[in-house]
C-alpha positions in Angstrom: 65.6 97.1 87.3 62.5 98.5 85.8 60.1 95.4 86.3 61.9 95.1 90.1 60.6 98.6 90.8 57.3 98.6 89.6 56.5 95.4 91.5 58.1 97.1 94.7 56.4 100.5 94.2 52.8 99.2 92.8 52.4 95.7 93.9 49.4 94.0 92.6 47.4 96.7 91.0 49.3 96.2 88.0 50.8 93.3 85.9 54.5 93.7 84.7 55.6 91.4 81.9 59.3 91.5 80.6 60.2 90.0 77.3 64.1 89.2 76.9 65.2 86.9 73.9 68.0 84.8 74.9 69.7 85.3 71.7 70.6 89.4 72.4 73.6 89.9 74.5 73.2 92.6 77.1 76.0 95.1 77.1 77.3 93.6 80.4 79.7 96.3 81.5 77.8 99.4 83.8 79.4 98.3 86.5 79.8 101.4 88.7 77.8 103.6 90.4 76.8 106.6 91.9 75.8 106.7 95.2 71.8 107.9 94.9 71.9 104.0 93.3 71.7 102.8 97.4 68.2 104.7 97.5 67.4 101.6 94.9 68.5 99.1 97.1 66.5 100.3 99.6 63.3 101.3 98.0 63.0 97.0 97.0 64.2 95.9 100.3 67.4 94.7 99.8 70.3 95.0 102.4 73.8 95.0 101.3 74.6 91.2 102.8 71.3 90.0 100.7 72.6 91.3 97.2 76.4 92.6 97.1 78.2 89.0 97.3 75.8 87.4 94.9 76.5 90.5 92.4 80.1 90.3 93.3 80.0 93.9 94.5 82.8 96.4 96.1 82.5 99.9 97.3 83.2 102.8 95.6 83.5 105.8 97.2 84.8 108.0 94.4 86.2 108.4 90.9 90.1 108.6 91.0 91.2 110.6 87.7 94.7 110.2 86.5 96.7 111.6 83.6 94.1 114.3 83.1 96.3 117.6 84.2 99.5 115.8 83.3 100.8 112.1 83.4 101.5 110.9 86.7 99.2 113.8 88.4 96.1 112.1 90.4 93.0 113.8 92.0 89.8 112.2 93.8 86.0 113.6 92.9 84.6 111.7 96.1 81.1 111.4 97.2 81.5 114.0 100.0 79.8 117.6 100.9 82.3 120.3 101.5 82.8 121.4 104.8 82.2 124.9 105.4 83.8 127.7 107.6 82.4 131.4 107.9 79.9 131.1 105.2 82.8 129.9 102.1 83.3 126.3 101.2 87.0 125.0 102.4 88.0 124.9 98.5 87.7 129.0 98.9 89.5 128.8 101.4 92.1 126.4 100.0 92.0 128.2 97.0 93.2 131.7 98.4 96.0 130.3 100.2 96.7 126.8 98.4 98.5 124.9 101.6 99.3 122.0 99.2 99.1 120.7 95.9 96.5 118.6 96.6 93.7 119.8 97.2 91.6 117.3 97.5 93.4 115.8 100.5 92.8 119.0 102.2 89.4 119.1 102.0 88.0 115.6 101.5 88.7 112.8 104.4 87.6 110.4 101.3 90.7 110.9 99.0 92.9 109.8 102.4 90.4 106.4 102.8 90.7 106.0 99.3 94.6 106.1 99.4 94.6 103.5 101.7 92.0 101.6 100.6 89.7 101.1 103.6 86.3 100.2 103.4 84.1 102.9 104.2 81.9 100.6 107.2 83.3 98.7 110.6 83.5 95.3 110.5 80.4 95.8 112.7 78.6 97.1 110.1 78.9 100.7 111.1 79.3 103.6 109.1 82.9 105.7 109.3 81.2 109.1 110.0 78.3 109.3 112.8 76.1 111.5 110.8 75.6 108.9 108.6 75.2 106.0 110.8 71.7 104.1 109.7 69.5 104.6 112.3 71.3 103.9 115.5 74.2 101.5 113.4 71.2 99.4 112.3 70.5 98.1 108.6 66.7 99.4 109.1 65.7 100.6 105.4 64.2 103.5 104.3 62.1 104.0 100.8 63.0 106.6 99.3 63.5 108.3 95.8 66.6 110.9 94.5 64.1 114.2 94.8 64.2 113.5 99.1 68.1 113.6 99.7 69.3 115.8 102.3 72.0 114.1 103.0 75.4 112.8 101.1 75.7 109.5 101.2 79.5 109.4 101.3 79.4 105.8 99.0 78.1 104.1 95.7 78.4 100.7 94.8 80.5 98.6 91.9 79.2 95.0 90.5 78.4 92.9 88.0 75.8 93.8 85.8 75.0 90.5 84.2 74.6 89.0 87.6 72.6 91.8 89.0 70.2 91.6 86.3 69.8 87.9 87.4 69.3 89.0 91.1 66.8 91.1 89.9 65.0 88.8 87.2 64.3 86.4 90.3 63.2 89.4 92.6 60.7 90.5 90.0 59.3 87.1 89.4 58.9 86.1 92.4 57.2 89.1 93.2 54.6 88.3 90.5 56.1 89.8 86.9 56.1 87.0 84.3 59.3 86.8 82.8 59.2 85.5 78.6 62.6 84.4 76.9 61.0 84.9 73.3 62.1 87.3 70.4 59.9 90.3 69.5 59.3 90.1 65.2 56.8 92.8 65.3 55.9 95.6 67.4 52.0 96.2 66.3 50.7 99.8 66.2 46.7 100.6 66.6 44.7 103.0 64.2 46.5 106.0 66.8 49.7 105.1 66.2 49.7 103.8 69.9 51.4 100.5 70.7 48.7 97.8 70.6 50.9 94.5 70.8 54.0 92.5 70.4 54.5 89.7 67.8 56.6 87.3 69.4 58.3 84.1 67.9 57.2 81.5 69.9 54.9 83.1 72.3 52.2 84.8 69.7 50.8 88.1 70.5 51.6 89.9 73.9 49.1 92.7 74.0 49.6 95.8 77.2 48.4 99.6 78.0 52.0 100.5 78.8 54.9 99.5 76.9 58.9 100.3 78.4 61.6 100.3 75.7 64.7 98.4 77.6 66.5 97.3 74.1 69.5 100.1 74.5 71.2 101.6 72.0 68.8 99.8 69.4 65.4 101.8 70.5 63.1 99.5 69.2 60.3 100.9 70.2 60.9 104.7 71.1 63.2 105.4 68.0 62.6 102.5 65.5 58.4 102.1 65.7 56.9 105.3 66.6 60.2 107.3 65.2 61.1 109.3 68.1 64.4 111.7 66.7 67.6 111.0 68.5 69.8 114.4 69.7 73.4 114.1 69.3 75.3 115.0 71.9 78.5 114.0 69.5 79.8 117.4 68.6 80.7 118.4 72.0 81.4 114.9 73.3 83.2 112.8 70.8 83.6 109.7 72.3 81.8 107.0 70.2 83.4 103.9 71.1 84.4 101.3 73.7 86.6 98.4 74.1 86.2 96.2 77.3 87.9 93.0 79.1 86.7 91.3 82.2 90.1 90.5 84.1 90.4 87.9 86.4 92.7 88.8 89.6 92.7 87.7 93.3 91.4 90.3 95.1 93.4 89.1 98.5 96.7 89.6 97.0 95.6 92.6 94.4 94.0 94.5 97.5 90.9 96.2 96.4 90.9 100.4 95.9 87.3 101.6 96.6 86.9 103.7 93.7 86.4 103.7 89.7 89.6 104.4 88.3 89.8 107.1 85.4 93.1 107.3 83.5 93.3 109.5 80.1 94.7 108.3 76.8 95.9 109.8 73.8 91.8 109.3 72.4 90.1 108.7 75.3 90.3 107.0 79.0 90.2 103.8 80.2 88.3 102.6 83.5 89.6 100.4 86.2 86.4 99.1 88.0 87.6 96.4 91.0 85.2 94.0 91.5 85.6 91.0 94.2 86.4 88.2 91.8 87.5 90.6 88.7 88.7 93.7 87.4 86.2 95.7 85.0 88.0 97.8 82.6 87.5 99.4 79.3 88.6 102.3 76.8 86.6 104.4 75.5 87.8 106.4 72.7 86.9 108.7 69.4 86.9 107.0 66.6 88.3 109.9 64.9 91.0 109.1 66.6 92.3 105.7 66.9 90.7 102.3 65.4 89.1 99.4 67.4 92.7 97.8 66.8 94.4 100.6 68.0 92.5 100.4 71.1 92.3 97.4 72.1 95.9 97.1 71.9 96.1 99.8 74.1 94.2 98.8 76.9 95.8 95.2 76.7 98.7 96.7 77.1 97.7 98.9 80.3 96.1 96.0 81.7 99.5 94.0 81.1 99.9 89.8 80.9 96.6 88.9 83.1 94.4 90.3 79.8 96.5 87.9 77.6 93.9 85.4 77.4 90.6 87.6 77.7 88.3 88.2 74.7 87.7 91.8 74.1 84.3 92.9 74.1 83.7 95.9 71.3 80.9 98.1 71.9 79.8 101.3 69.6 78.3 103.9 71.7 75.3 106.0 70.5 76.2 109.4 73.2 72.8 111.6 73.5 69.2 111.3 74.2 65.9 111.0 72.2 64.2 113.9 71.7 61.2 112.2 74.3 61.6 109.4 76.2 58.3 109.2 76.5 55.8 108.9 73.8 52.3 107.6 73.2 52.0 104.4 75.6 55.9 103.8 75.5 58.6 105.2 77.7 62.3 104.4 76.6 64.5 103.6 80.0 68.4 103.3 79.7 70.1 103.4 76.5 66.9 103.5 74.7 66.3 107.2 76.2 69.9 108.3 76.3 73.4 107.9 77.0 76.3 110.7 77.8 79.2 108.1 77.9 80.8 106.6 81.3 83.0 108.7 82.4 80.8 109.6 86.2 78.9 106.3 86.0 75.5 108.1 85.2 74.1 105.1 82.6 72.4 103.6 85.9 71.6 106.7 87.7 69.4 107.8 84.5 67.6 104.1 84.7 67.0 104.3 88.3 65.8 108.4 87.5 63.6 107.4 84.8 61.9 104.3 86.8 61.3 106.6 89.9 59.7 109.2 87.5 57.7 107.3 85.6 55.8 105.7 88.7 55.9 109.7 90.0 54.6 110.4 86.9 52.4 107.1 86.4 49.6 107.4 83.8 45.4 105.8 84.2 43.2 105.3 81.7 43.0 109.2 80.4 46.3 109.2 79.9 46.4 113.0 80.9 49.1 114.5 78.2 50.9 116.9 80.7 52.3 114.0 82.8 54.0 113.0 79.9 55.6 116.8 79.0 56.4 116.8 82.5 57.9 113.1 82.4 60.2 114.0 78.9 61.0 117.8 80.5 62.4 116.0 83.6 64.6 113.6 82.3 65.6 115.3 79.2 67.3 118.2 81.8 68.7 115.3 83.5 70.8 114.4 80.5 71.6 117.4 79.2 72.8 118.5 82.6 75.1 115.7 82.7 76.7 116.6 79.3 77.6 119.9 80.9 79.1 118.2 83.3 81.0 115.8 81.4 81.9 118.7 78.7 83.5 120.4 81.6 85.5 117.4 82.0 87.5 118.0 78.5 87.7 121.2 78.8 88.7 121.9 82.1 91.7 119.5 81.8 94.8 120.9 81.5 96.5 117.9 79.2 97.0 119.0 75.8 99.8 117.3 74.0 97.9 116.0 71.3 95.4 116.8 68.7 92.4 114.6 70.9 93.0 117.1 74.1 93.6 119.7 72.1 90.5 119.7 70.3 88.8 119.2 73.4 89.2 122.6 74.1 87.4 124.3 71.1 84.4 121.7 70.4 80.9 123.1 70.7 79.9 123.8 74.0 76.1 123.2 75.6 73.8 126.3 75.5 74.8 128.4 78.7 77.9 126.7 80.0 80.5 129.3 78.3 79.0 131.7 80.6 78.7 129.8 84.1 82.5 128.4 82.8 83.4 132.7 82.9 82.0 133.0 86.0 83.5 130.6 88.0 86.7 131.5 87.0 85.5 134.7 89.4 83.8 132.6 92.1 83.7 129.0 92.6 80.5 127.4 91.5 77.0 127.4 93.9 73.8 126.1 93.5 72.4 129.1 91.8 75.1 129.2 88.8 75.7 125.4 88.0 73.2 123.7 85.6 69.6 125.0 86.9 67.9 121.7 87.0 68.1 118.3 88.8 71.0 115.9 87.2 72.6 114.1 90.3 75.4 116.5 90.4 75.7 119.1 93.1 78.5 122.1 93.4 81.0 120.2 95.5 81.1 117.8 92.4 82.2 120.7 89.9 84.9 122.2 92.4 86.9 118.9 92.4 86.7 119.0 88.7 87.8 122.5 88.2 90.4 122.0 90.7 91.7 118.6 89.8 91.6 119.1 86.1 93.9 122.2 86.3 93.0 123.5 82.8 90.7 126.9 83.9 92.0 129.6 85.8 90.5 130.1 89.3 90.2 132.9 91.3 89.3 132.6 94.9 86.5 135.0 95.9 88.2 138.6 96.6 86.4 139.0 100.4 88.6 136.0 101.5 91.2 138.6 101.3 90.1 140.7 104.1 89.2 137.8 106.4 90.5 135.6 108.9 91.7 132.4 108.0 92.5 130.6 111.0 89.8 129.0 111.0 89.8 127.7 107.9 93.3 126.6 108.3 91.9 124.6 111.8 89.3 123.3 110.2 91.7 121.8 107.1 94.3 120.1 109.6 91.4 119.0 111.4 89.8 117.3 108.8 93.2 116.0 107.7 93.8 114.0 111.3 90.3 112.8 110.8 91.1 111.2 108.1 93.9 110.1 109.3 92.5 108.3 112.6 89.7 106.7 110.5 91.6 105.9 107.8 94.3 103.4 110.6 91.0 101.9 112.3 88.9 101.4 109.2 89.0 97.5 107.5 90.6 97.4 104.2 88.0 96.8 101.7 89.2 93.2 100.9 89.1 92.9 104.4 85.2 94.1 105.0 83.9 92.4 101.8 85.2 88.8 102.4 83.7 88.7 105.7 80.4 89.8 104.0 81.2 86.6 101.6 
């Protein structure tokens, strides 16, 4: 992704290099997405029909939770904006009267879609809601980064990652980078401590100005070489550990659900990531917990008898983010820079947010200082407003029948989010009391958490009290028959995707 983007956004005034070793496996399994990744797509040029069937790619329009207020209990967080009536979102104004027990199909059109497993274009190629329609229904492209967004784009994208990192290897080369399959022995410092060169087995020295660490949890060169500290974000997120399977199905007669699938366990959750040729799924889990054996028995057993002949893949997760991602001449992207586990699909979002900042941030040769501070501020809030999020996860939800949920509720919590949790049990949360700066995540995002999860107590704001809601109440049955129409004339999924194949 990296060497794609630098080729896209800087052409030939620089030369991009990427050394993989054939002998390192790649963690293989970020699979889904959130939907600010499309701005990625688009900033290299790449329409869905070019990419999506050779990365064997679905839609995702949302994450469906399950099991996290009780077992058998389901709630959408979809990518969609509230809609909103007389100044207060509709979740104020479902939230004073609760018409239903679920929420989200009262004021999302996306959890009906989902339900019924539509695609979210025509068969034409056209969007399902007009405001969003490209340009006129056209597949015209825009380049554009995250900071820009106006709008919510009401999808993301699932795929293989293995197979998009070999779309992109061939985009990048032939776009100029050099690509070397060699081993790094030595990463060779100057008399500054800077980066000089690589030692590499069977390609000699590979000497650079700017070096990006892409080796994951492993941090060769951000944490290992120059001896960047790692933060733990462990004590408030204790989730350590993963076990995955790459399922075969047929996606005809499976039908295809347009969302990442979230179910809790008794240590953790397990993902349900449809692909067009294959389910992704995994569980990740607290070692405290369970054991790898434990697990993996466990997720074999939700899969059922199509994971009977899959190897397991077992991955230990390292959940936090270097102190700075950028130091000296090296900036850590991905894992090597941080990682606040899986459960909103943020390990790509934070590799497409540190690419886009570090050409927005790009150095010459004075290598001005306060690029980098700003460079290491921006993506270190990033992360740590993503843990919020995620923290609120566990302790908003309202499962606690064993010790893993229970102690959910009383680990540390991030600096600051005790109070904004106090307040919007008062008044649903806005975009001057979530998380002050940029993580991906806007306010409509922490309402379906808070109301979905079930575990805070929520008051609807006290005005609502003393005015009208009929229009509210319109406004909810109208977006409910919307859905409803689009939801009968939309494709399935399936049914969109194999024509695209």
């Amino acid at each position: 992704m990296t060497a794609a983007y630098l080729r896209a956004a800087l052409g030939e005034s620089i030369n991009v290099t990427v050394v993989e070793s054939k002998r390192i496996k790649t963690i293989g399994v970020g699979e889904a997405t959130f939907s600010t990744v499309r701005h990625f797509f688009d900033y290299l040029g790449l329409p869905e029909n070019e990419w999506m069937p050779k990365c064997n790619a679905t839609y995702k329009l949302g994450i469906r939770f399950e099991n996290w207020r009780a077992k058998g209990h389901y709630f959408y967080h979809p990518f969609e904006r509230l809609r909103v009536v007389d100044g207060f979102p509709l979740t104020e104004w479902w939230l004073n009267k609760k018409p239903s027990d679920r929420f989200d199909q009262d004021v999302f059109m996306m959890s009906e879609i989902c339900d019924n497993l539509r695609s979210p274009r025509y068969l034409d190629g056209t969007l399902f809601e007009q405001d969003f329609i490209e340009r006129g229904g056209s597949m015209d492209l825009e380049r554009t980064t995250l900071a820009e967004q106006a709008t919510q784009f009401p999808y993301a994208y699932q795929f293989d990652a293995s197979l998009l990192a070999d779309f992109l290897t061939e985009y990048a080369t032939t776009r100029g980078a050099r690509h070397i399959e060699d081993d790094v022995v030595e990463v060779v410092r100057d008399e500054r401590g800077w980066i000089s060169h690589l030692r590499t087995r069977e390609h000699g020295e590979l000497a650079g100005d700017l070096f990006i660490d892409c080796t994951g949890f492993a941090g060769l060169l951000l944490n290992k070489t120059l001896g960047e500290p790692f933060l733990s974000y462990q004590n408030s997120l204790p989730n350590d550990s993963a076990v995955a399977l790459r399922v075969p199905h047929d996606a005809e007669r499976t039908r295809l659900r347009p969302c990442t699938t979230a179910t809790a366990q008794e240590a953790g959750w397990i993902w349900t990531i449809p692909l067009f040729e294959r389910i992704g799924t995994g569980y990740v889990y607290a070692s405290d917990y369970t054991t790898p054996e434990e697990a993996e028995r466990t997720l074999r057993e939700f899969v059922g008898p199509q994971a009977a002949d899959v190897e397991a893949n077992h991955i230990r997760m390292r959940v936090g983010r270097s102190r700075n991602s950028w130091v000296n001449n090296c900036v850590a992207i991905g894992l090597a820079s941080g990682f606040v586990e899986p459960l909103e699909s943020t390990g790509i979002f934070f590799i497409q947010q540190g690419i886009e900042e570090l050409v927005k941030h790009f150095p010459n040769a004075d290598w001005d200082p306060q690029l980098r501070t700003s460079y290491n501020r921006t993506v270190a809030n990033a992360m740590d407003g993503v843990r919020e999020f995620l923290v609120l996860h566990y302790r908003g939800a309202a499962r606690n029948d064993n010790a893993y949920w229970r102690d959910a509720k009383t680990r540390e919590i991030p600096d600051g989010l005790a109070a904004r949790m106090e307040a919007w049990q008062s008044k649903l949360p806005t975009e001057e009391t979530v998380f002050p700066h940029y993580h991906g995540f806007e306010p409509y995002s922490y309402h379906a958490m808070l109301l979905g999860l079930g575990g805070i107590d929520l008051k609807p704001a006290p005005v609502l009290a003393h005015m009208d809601d009929s229009r509210a109440a319109q406004e909810i049955q109208r977006l409910k028959d919307q859905a409803r129409d689009i939801a009968k004339r939309l494709p399935s999924q399936y049914e969109y995707l194999a024509q695209m194949h």
